[in-house]
DRENDRENDREN-913128 format. One record per residue (C-alpha): residue number from 0; residue in one letter; z, x, y. Coordinates in pm, 1 decimal, padded with zeros to 6 digits. Layout:
N
REC   num   residuo          z          x          y
REC   NUM         A          Z          X          Y
...
***
This chain:
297
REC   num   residuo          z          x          y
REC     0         X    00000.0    00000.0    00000.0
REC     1         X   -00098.4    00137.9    00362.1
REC     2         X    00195.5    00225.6    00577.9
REC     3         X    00117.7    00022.9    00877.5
REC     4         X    00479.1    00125.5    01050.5
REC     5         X    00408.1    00227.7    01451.9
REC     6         X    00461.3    00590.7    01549.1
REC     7         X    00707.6    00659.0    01763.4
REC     8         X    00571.4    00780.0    02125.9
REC     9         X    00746.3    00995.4    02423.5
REC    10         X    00570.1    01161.0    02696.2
REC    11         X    00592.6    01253.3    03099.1
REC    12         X    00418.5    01066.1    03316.0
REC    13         X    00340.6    01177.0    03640.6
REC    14         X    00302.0    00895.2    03943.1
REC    15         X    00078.5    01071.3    04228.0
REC    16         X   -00126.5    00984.2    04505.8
REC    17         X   -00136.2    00964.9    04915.1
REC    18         X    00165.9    00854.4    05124.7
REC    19         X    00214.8    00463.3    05152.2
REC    20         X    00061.5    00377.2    04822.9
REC    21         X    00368.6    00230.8    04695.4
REC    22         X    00448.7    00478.9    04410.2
REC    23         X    00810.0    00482.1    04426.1
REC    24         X    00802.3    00082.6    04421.4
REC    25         X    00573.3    00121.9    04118.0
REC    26         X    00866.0    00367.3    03928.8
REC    27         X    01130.0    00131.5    04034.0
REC    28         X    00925.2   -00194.4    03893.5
REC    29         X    00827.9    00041.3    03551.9
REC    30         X    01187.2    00120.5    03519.5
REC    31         X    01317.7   -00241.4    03600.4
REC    32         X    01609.9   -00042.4    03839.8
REC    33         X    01582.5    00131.6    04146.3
REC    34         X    01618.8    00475.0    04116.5
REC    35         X    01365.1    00576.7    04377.2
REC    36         X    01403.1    00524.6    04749.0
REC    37         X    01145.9    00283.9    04944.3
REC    38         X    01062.4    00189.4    05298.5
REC    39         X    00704.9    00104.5    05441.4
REC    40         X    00739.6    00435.4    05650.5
REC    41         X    00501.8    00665.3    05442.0
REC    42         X    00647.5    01035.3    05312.7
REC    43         X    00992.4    00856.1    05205.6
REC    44         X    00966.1    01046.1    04884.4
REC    45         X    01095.7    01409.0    04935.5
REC    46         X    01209.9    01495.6    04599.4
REC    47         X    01065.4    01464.3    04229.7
REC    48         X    01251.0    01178.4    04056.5
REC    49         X    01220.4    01107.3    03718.6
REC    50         X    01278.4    00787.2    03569.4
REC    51         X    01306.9    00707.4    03215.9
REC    52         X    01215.9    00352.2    02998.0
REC    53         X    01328.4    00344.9    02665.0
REC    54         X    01149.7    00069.4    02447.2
REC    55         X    01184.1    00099.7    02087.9
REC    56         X    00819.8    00221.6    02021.2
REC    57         X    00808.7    00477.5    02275.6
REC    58         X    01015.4    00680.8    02572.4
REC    59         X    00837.3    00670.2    02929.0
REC    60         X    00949.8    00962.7    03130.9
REC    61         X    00769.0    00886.9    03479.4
REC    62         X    00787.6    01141.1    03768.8
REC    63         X    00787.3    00995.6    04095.7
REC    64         X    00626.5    01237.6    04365.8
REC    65         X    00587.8    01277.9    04732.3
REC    66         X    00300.4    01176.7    04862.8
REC    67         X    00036.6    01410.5    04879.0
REC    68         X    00015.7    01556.5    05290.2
REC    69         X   -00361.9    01664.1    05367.8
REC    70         X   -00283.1    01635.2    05759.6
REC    71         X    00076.3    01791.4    05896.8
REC    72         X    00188.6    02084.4    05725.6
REC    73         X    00477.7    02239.0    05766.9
REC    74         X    00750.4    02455.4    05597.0
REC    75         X    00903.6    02135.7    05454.7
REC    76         X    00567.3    01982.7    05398.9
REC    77         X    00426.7    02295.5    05170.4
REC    78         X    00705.8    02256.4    04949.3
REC    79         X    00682.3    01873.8    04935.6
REC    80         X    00282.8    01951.5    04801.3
REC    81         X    00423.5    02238.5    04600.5
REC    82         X    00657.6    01976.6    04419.8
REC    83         X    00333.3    01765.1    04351.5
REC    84         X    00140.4    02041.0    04215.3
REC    85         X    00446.3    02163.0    03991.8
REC    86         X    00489.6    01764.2    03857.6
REC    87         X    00103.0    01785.2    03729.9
REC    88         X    00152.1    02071.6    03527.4
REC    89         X    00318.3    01937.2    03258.5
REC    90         X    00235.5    01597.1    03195.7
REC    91         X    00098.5    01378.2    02924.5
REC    92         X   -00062.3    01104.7    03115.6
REC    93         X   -00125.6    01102.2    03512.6
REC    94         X   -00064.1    00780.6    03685.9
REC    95         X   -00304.9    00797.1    04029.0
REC    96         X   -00192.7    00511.7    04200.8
REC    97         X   -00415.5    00369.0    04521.1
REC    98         X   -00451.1    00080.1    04768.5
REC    99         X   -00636.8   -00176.1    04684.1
REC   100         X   -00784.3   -00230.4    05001.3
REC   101         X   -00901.8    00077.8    05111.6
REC   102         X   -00999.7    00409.4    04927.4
REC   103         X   -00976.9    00749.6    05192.3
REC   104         X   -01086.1    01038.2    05197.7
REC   105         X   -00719.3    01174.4    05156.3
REC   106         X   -00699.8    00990.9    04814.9
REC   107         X   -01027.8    01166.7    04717.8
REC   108         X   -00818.5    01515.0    04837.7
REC   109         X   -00526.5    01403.8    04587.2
REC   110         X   -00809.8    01319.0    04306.0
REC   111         X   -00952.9    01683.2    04335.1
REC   112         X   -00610.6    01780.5    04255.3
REC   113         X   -00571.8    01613.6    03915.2
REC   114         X   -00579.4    01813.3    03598.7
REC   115         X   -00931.8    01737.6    03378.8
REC   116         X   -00745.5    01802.9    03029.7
REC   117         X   -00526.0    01545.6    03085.7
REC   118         X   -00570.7    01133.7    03059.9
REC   119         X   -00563.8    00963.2    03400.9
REC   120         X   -00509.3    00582.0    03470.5
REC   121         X   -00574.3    00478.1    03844.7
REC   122         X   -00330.4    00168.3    03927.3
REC   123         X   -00481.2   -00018.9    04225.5
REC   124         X   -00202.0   -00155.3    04390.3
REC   125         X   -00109.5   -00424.9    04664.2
REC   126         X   -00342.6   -00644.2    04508.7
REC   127         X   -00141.2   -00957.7    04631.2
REC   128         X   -00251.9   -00820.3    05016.8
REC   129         X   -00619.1   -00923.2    04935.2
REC   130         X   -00667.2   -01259.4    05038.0
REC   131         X   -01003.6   -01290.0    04797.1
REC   132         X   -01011.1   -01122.0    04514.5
REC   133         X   -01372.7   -01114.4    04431.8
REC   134         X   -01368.2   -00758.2    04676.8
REC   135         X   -01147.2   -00583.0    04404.4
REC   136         X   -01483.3   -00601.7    04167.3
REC   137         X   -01664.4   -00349.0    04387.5
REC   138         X   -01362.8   -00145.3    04433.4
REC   139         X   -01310.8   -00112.0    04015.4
REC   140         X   -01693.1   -00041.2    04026.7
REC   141         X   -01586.3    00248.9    04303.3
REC   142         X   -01281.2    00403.5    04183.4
REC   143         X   -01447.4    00412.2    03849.1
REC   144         X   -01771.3    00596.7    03952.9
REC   145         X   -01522.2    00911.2    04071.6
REC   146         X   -01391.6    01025.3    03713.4
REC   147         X   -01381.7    00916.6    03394.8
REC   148         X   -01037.6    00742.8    03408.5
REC   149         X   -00881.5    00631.1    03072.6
REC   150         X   -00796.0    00249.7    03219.9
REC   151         X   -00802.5    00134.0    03556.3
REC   152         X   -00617.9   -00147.3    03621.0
REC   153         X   -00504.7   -00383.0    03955.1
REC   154         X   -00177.4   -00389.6    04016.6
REC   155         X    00095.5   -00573.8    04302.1
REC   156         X    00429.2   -00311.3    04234.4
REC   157         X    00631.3   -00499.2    04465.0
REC   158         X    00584.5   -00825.5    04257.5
REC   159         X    00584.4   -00700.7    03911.4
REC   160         X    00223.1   -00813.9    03912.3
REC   161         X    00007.1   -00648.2    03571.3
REC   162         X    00287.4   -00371.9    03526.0
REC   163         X    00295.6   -00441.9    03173.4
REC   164         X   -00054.8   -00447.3    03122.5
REC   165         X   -00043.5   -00083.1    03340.7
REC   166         X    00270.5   -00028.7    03112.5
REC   167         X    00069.6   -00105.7    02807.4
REC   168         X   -00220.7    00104.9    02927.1
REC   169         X    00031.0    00443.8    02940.1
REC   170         X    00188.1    00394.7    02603.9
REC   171         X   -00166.7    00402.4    02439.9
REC   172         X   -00216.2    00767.8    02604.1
REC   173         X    00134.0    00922.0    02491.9
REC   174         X    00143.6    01202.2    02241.7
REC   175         X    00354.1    01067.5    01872.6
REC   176         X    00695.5    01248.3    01930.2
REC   177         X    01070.6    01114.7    01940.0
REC   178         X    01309.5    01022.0    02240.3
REC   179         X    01363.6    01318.3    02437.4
REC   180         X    01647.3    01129.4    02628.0
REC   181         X    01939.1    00857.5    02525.6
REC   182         X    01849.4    00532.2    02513.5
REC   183         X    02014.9    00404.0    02812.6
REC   184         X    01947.2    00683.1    03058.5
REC   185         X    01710.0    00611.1    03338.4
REC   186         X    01716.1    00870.7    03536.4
REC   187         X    01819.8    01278.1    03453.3
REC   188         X    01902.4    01260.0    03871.7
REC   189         X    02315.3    01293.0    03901.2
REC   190         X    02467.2    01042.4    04134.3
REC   191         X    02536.5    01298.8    04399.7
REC   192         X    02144.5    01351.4    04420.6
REC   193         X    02102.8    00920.6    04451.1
REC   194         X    02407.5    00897.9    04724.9
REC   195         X    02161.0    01095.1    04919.1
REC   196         X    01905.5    00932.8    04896.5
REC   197         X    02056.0    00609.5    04941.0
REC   198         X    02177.9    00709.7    05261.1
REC   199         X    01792.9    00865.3    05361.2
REC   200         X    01636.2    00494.2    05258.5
REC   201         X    01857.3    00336.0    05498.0
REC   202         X    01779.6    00553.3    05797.8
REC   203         X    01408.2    00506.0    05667.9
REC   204         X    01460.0    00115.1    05702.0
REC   205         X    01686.7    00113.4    06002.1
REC   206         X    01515.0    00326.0    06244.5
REC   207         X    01193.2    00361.2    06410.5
REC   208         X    00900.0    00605.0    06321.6
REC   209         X    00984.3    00920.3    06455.7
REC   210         X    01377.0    00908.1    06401.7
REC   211         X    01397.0    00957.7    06010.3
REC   212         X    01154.2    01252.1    05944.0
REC   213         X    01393.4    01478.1    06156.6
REC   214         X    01684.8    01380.6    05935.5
REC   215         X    01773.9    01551.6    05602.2
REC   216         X    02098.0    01418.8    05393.4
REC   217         X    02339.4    01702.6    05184.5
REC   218         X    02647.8    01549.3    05018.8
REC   219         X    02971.1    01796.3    05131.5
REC   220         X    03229.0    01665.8    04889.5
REC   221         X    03210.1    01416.4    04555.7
REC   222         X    03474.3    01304.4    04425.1
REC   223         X    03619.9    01103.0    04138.9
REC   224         X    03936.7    00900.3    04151.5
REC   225         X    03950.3    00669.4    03853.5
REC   226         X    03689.4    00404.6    03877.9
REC   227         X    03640.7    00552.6    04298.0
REC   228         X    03407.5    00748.9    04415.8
REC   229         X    03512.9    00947.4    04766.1
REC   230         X    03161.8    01087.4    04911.7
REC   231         X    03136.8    01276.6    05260.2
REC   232         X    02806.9    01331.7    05338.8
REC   233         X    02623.3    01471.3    05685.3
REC   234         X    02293.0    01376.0    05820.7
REC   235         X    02136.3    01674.4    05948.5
REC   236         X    01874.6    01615.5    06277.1
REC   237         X    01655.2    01851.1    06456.5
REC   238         X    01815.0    01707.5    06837.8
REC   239         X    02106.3    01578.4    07033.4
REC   240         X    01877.4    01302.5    07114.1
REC   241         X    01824.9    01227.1    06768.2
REC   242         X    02196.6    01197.0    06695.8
REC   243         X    02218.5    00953.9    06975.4
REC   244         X    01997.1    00695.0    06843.2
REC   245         X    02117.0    00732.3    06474.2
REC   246         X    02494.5    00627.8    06598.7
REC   247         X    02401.8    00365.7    06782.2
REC   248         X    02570.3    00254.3    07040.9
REC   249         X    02984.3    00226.3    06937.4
REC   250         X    02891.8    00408.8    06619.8
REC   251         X    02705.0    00032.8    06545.9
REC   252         X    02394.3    00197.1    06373.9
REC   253         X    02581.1    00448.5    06182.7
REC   254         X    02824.8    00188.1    06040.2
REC   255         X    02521.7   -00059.0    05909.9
REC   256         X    02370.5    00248.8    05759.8
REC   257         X    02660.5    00361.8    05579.5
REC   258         X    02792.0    00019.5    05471.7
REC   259         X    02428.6   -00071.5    05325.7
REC   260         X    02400.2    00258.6    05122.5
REC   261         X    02773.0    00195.2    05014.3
REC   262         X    02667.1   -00124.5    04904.1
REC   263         X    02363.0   -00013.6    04680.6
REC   264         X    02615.1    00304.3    04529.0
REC   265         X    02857.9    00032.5    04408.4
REC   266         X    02588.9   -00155.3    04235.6
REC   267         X    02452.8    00107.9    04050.4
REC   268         X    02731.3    00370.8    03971.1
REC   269         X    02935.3    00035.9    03873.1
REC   270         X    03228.5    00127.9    04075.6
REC   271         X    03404.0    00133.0    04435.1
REC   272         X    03254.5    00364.4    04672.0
REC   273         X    03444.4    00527.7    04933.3
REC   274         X    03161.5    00639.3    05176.3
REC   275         X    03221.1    00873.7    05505.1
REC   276         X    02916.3    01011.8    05669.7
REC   277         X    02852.4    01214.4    05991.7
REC   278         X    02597.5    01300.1    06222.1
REC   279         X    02499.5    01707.0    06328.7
REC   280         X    02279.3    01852.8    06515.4
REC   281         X    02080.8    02145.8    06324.6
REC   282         X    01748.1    02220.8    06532.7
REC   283         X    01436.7    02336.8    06309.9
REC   284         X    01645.9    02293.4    05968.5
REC   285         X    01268.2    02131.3    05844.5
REC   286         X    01085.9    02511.2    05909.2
REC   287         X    01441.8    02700.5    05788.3
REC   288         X    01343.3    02819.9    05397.9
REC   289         X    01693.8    02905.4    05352.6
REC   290         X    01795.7    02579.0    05500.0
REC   291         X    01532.2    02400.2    05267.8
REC   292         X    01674.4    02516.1    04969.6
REC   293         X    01982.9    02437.7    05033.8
REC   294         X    01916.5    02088.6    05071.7
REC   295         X    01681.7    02119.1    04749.1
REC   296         X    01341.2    02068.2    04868.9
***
């Protein structure tokens, strides 16, 4: 009799493309929690994050990337396209995710970058933002005359729209192997890494579109207390005027920020979050390599 059992598959998958796209929405909706900060500010993604779905026929071990910068590029820049390069080097499947609407000439500069060995789906996403949807035809028809992509498939990431059939489309290119991770991990990030980044989203969301790419977030101090968590963290900007705005007036600003990144520690680390953040001036930290490092870019 044939053995028709299902081999086991595990594999990394790396999510690229140009800022704005929505790939950190896309982890998030893959992973079904939000591990991955979001705001519809593009370059909100400054750090690799992987996220890891377990399903009993296979391990998904996606790696969520900064966007791709063609146009400003500085010290911190370099090292944000050095992390993107570094993520393609050692993946199984590549995830090139695009908007729907409209294909640039900076997503072609993010295509050239792609490895040929390796199996490549394009996710066209935001579909919901196209009013008719007789225009995505043409768009497949485009997309799919600039490599030969394994699948290509529309997707809406915010909505949850076709990310099982995208889902479905990945599992088919992972190598047979077993779970490189526990079952209920979903990220290998530590929660002094997502405090962070909490804290970065909200600034993202709260301020205006200069404001948050001068900021950088380190945590000073992390500490346990039985089911509490005690975190002291500073936001780092590049001028006094900077500072100003991020405080608000009274402190006001700096309270909502804190209070809604409290809010999303407790619900994921499970626990009571004792949250104290402050504000300091450090002028050029995003040119400084020693500065850089420190705050692991």
């Amino acid at each position: 009799m044939a053995d028709t059992a299902i081999a086991h598959r595990c594999g990394h998958v790396a999510i690229v493309g140009r800022p704005s796209v929505g790939k950190s929405t896309l982890l998030n909706a893959l992973i079904g929690a939000r591990v991955s900060i979001t705001s519809r500010k593009p370059q909100t993604t400054r750090h690799r994050i992987t996220g890891i779905l377990t399903e009993p026929d296979a391990q998904y071990i996606f790696v969520d990337t900064p966007g791709f910068q063609t146009r400003y590029l500085s010290r911190l820049n370099e090292r944000l396209n050095r992390t993107v390069r570094e993520a393609l080097g050692n993946v199984d499947v590549v995830v090139f995710v695009i908007d729907a609407a409209r294909f640039t000439r900076e997503d072609r500069e993010v295509l050239a970058l792609l490895p040929a060995d390796v199996p490549v789906v394009a996710a066209l996403n935001k579909i919901d933002a196209i009013a008719d949807k007789r225009s995505l035809l043409p768009r497949i028809a485009e997309v799919a005359a600039l490599r030969d992509f394994a699948a290509i498939v529309p997707i809406a990431a915010e909505r949850g729209t076709d990310v099982a059939a995208l889902k479905g489309a990945i599992a088919e290119r992972l190598p047979e192997g077993p779970a490189l991770y526990p079952a209920d991990d979903i990220t290998d990030r530590d929660e002094r890494f997502l405090a962070a980044e909490f804290i970065r989203e909200k600034i993202f969301r709260q301020l205006g579109d200069e404001v948050p790419y001068g900021t950088a977030v380190a945590i000073e101090s992390f500490v346990h207390e039985g089911d509490l968590r005690r975190i002291r963290a500073t936001i780092f900007v590049d001028k006094t005027s900077q500072r100003a705005i991020l405080v608000g007036e009274g402190g006001a600003r700096m309270k909502a920020i804190a209070s809604q990144a409290r809010g999303d520690m407790e619900q994921l680390f499970d626990g009571r979050v004792y949250l104290d953040v402050w504000v300091r001036v450090k002028r050029g930290w995003s040119g400084n390599d020693a500065m850089l490092t420190q705050l692991g870019y």
